[in-house]
N, C-alpha and C positions, 0 to 999 in steps of 0.2 A: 633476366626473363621474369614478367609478372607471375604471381604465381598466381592457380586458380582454383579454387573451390573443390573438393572432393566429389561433392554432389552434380555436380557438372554435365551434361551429357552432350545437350545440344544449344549451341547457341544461334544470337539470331541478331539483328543486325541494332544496337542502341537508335533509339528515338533523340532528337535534338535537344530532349530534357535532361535526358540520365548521361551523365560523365562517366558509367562503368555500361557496358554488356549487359541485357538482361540473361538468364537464363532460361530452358524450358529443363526440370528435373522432375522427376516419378520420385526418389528417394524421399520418404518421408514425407509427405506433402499431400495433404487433402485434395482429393477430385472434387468435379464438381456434379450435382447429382440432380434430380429435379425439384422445381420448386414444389413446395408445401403447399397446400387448402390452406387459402386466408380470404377471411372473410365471407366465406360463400362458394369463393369461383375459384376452381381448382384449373391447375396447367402442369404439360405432361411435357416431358423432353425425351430425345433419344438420347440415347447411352450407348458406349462402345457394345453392352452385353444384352441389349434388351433385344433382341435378336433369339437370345440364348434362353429362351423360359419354357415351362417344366411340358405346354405344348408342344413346341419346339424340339424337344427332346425323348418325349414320349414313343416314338418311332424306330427310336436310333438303338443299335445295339449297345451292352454294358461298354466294352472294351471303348469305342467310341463316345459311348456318353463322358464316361471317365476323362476324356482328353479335353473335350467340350468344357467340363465341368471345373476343373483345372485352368483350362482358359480361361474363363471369364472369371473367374478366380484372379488372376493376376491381370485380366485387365482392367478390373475393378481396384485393383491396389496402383496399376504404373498406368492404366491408360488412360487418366484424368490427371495432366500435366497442370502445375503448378505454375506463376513467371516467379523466379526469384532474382534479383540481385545479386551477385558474387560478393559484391562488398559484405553482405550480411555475415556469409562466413567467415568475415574478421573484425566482429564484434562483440562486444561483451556479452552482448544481449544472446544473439540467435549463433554464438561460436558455435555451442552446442545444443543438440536438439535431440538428447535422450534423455529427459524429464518422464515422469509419471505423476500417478495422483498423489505418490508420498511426496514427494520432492512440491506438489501445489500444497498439499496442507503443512508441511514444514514454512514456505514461503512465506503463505496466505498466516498462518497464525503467529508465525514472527515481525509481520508487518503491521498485524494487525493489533497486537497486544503491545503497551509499552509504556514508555512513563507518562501519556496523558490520561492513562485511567485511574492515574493516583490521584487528580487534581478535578475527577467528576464527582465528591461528593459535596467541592464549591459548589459546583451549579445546583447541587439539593439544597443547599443553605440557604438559595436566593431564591427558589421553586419551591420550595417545600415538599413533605411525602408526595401528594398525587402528582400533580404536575411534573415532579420532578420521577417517578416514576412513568407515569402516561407518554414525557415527552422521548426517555432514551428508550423504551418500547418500539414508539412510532419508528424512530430514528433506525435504530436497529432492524425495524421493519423492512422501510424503506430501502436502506442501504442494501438489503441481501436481494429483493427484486432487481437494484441497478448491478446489481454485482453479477445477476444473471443475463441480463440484458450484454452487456460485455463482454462474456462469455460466450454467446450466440452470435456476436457484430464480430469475434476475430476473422472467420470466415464466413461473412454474411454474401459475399460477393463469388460465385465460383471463380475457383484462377489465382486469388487474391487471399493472402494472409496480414490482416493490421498486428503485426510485432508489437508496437507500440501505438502509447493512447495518441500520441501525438498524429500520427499515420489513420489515426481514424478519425480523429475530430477533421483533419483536413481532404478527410475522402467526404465527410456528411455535411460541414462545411461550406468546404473551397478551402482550397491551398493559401489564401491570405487571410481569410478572416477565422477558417480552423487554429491556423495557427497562431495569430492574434491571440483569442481564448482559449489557446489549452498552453501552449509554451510557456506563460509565467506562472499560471497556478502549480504546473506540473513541475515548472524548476525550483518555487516557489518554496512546495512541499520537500523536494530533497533536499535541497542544498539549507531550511530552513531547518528542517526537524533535523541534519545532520549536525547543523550548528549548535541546537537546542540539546541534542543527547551527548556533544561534549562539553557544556556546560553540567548539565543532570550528572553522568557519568562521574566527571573529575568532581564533583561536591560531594556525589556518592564517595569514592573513593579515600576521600579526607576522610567523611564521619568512621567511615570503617576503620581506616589506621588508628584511629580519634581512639574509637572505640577499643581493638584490637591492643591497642599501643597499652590506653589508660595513664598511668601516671610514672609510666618507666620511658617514655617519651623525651626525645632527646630538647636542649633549650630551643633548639633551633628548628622546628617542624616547617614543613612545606607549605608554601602559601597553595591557597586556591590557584592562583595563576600558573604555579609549578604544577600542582594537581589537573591542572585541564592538561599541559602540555602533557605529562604521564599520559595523561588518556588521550592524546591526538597521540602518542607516538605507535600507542598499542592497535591503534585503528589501523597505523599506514602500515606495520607489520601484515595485518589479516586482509589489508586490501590487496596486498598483491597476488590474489587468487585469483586464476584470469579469468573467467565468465560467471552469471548468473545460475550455473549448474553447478559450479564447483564449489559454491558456494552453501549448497545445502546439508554437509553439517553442520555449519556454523547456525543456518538455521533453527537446527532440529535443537542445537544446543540451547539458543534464545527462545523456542519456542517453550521448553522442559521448563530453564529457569523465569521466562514472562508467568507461565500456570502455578510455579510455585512460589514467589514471593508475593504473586497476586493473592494467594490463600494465606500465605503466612503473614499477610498486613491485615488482611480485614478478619483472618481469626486472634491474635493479637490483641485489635481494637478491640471484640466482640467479648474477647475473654478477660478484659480486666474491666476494674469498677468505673463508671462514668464519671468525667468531672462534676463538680459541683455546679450550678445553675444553668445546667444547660437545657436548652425550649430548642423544639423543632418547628416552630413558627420562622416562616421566613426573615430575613432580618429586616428590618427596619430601616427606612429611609428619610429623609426630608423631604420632599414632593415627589408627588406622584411621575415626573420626568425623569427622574432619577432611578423610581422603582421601575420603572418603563425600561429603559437601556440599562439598568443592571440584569431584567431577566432576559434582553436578549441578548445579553454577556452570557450570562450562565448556558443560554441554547447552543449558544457559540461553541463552546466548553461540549458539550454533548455530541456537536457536529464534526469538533475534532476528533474525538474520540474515535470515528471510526474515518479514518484517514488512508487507507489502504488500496483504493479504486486505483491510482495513480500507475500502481506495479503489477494489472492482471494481466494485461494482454501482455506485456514482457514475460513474466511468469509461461501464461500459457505458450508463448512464442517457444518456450526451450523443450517440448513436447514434439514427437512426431507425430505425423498427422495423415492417414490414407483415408478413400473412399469408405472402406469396410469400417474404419476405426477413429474416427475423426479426434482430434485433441480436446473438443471441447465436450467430453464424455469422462475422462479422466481427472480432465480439469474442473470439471463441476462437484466430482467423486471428492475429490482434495480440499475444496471450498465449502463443501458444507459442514466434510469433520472439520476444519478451522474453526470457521464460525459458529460451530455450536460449543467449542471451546474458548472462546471469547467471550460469548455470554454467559458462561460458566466463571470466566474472571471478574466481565464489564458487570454484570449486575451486582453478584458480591458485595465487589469494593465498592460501590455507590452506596446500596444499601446498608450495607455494613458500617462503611464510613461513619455516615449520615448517624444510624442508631449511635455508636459509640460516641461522634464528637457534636452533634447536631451544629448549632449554626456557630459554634465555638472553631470550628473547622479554619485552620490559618489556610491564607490564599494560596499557598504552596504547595497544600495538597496532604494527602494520609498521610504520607512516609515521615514528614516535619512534623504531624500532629501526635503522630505512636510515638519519632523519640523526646518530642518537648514533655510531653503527658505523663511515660510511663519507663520515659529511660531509666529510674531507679527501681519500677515494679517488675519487668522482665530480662532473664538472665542475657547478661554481655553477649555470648556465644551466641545466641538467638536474633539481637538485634544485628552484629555483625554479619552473621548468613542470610542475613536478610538483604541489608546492606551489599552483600559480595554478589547475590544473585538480580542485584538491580543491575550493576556494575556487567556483568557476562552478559544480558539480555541488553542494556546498551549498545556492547562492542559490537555484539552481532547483528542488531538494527542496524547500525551506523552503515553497513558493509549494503544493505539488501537496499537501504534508500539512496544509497550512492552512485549504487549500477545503473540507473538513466545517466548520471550526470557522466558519467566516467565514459559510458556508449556514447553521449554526444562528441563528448573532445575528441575519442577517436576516429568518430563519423567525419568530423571536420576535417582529422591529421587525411585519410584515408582518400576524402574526398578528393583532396588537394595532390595528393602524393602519387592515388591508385596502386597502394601495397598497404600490407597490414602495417601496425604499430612494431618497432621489434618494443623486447622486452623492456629497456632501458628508455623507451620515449613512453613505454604506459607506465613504467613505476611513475618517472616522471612527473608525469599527469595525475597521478593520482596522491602524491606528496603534495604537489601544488593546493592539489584541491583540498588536501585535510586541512594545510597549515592555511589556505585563504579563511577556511569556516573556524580555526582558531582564533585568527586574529580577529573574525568578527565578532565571536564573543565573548573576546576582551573587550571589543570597546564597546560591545552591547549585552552587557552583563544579565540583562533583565528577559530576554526573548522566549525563556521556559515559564517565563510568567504571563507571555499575553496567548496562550491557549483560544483564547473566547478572540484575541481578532484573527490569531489564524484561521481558529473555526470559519470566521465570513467570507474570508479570503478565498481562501480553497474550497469553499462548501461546493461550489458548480461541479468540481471534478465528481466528486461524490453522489451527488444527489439532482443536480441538474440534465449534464452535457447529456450522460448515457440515455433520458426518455426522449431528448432530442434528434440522437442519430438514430435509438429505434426507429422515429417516424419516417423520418429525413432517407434512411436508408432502404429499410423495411416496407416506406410507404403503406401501411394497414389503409382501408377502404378508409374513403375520406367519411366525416359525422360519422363515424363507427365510436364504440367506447373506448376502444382500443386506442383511436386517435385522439379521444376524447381527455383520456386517463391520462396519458403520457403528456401531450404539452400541457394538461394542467398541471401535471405534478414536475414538470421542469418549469415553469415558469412561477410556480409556489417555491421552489427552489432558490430561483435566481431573488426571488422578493424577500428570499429569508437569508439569504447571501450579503444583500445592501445592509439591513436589520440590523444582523447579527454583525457585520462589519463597521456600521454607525455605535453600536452599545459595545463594541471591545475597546473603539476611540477615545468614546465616553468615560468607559472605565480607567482608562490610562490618563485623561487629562483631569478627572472629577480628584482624584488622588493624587493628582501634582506627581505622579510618575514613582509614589510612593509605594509602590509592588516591594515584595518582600526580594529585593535585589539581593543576586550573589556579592558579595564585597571583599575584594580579594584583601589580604592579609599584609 
């Protein structure tokens, strides 16, 4: 027998599209309520309770009011049905759906902090102080308005919850060309930054034995290629925690250690002597073509930095959601302590960097600059926990940018099957999937170096799609600012997306691919 959903109540007959049952469930699941004042012209809908107001009531005896009141009490939590999916409740993503706002800011600040904030104070080398201040400002700006906008699009639609970004780009869209534009940047992102922090990860973890070890070291130490494998093995260990909820100490652990080794690099830098000639003047180029696509290399670099848009609506999805309490109240509550602890890391280390190493700063980023610079000025024990807390904020990134990937295989198994995964075909899946992004970088060693072209690559998820489907979905009064603001600032987007995607090319072929490559041993 199928099994079915706990939330389950009433079903109703599938559409020619859906291969499962829709459901109608009150558990958990936002009503729909009336629309907002936009733009001028306000619109009013009935509601199971609107019957039920304080006119209404003013007549009636206590005893009676009390029942009255109670009612619409509960029918403002179960009487605005939700459609769900049953498959939903056998996925990674939406298994579970008791999230709060701790469980968004563990999320949101473990996604959002990680090892490309070590390689933003490159892009100050190539920007210098203002620019290179002014621009991760803006950026920062920018990204916490789209980050709200997507927060207000999960349920912008009464009826309707977008789980995933993917689910909304092709609700604002269309189903083929949503999907066209958000599937590869968004698989892009995980499966690329997952590849990239088992590289980071297992180099991390060599300097630390390096360090640890010193000179009692046996003849025979482990290559980097061994050192990655360590660290794929310890990923597939923590991956097999089965949803995006249960995942949130792992979280809370990456988020702890991302806040402190982000302080303990940039005060590190700040508190030893500077090298000798070093100029916070931009670096120097050969033609002005060159200075052209290196600074939109460095914007690149900026753009990556805050790379986290990709995992809101998953996030918010594992939150309950009613008329009275909607998710995206908790979920905003979670997003802002993040991100204000973000920029409590992302400024820091840019600025910080930048004073300590200025344009001397190797392309790899602060971490390679503190131990080339000052490995004999600060004590071993120091550089090593610095080291082991990159290494625990790795492990636990790895897990949080995975869960798309891992929720599609079994969307797919699920699809085909119509029962959940058992345990034994999701471990499966997810060995697969670590040892695939091993083997890719083995044989593409260099992919923690091209920051500034991810940045172009993915910047849409980020800083484009979301003032898009505001419009597209939201529809604001047409020549309003409102519509005005948003497609300019997604289509300045998409113009900084080609840019920055043309200068991270640039970068990679101006240098004959000569990036400071990992090189296994």
């Amino acid at each position: 027998m199928d099994e079915r959903p706990e939330t389950e109540l009433i079903s109703i007959p599938a559409t020619p599209r859906d291969s499962t049952p829709e459901v109608l469930t009150p558990s958990g699941q936002r009503s729909p309520r009336p629309q907002s004042k936009e733009g001028g012209k306000s619109s009013t809908g009935w509601t199971p309770t609107s019957f039920i107001s304080p006119r209404f009531l003013s007549p009636i005896g206590t005893p009676m009011k009390k029942v009255l009141v109670n009612m619409k009490g509960y029918l403002e939590d179960v009487g605005h049905l939700t459609k769900l999916n049953p498959q939903d409740a056998w996925l990674p993503i939406t298994e579970s759906r008791n999230g709060n706002a701790h469980y968004a800011a563990f999320h949101n600040l473990n996604a959002g902090v990680g090892f490309q904030a070590l390689v933003l104070p490159v892009a100050f080398s190539f920007l210098g102080w203002s620019w290179g201040i002014i621009s991760l400002t803006i950026a920062y700006i920018w990204q916490l308005y789209t980050l709200w906008i997507l927060v207000q699009l999960h349920e912008a639609i009464p009826g309707k919850r977008y789980n995933r970004y993917v689910e909304l780009a092709e609700a604002a869209f269309g189903n083929r060309l949503g999907a066209w534009l958000s599937i590869f940047p968004t698989a892009y992102l995980s499966a690329g930054t997952a590849t990239a922090l088992i590289l980071v990860g297992g180099e991390t973890m060599k300097l630390f034995f390096e360090i640890v070890c010193g000179p009692l070291c046996t003849s025979n130490p482990l290559t980097t290629v061994e050192w990655y494998l360590v660290f794929t093995s310890l990923c597939i260990v923590l991956s097999q925690l089965p949803n995006l909820n249960s995942i949130a100490g792992l979280s809370l652990v990456g988020a702890i250690t991302a806040i402190f080794y982000s302080t303990m690099v940039w005060v590190l830098s700040v508190s030893q002597e500077r090298p000798p000639k070093i100029s916070y003047e931009p670096i120097p180029l050969p033609t002005f073509t060159a200075s052209v696509f290196s600074v939109f290399n460095a914007l690149g670099i900026i753009a990556f930095a805050f790379r986290g848009h990709n995992l809101v609506l998953e996030i918010q999805s594992t939150m309950p959601s009613t008329f009275k309490h909607p998710a995206h109240v908790p979920m905003w509550k979670g997003a802002k302590v993040a991100y204000f602890f973000i920029a409590m890391c992302l400024f820091p280390v840019a600025i910080g960097g930048f004073w300590a190493y200025g344009n001397l700063m190797p392309p790899s980023g602060i971490l390679n600059a503190l131990f080339g610079f000052h490995q004999h000025d600060i004590s071993r024990w120091l550089l090593a926990t610095t080291f082991l807390l990159v290494v625990f904020s790795c492990l636990s990134s790895f897990q949080i940018y995975s869960m798309p990937v891992f929720d599609n295989f079994e969307a797919s198994y699920t699809h085909r099957t119509n029962r959940p995964c058992s345990v034994w075909v999701r471990s499966g899946f997810r060995v697969v999937y670590a040892f695939i992004n091993f083997f890719i970088g083995v044989a593409l060693p260099f992919l923690s170096s091209l920051a500034g072209l991810l940045g172009g690559l993915t910047l849409p998820v980020t800083f484009a799609y979301p003032c898009f489907m505001w419009v597209l979905i939201k529809k604001p009064t047409k020549y309003s600012f409102n519509w005005y603001f948003n497609w300019s600032l997604g289509w300045l987007g998409v113009a900084f997306s080609f840019a920055f995607t043309i200068g991270g090319i640039w970068s990679i072929v101006d240098n004959g691919l000569k990036l400071k490559f990992f090189k296994p041993n």
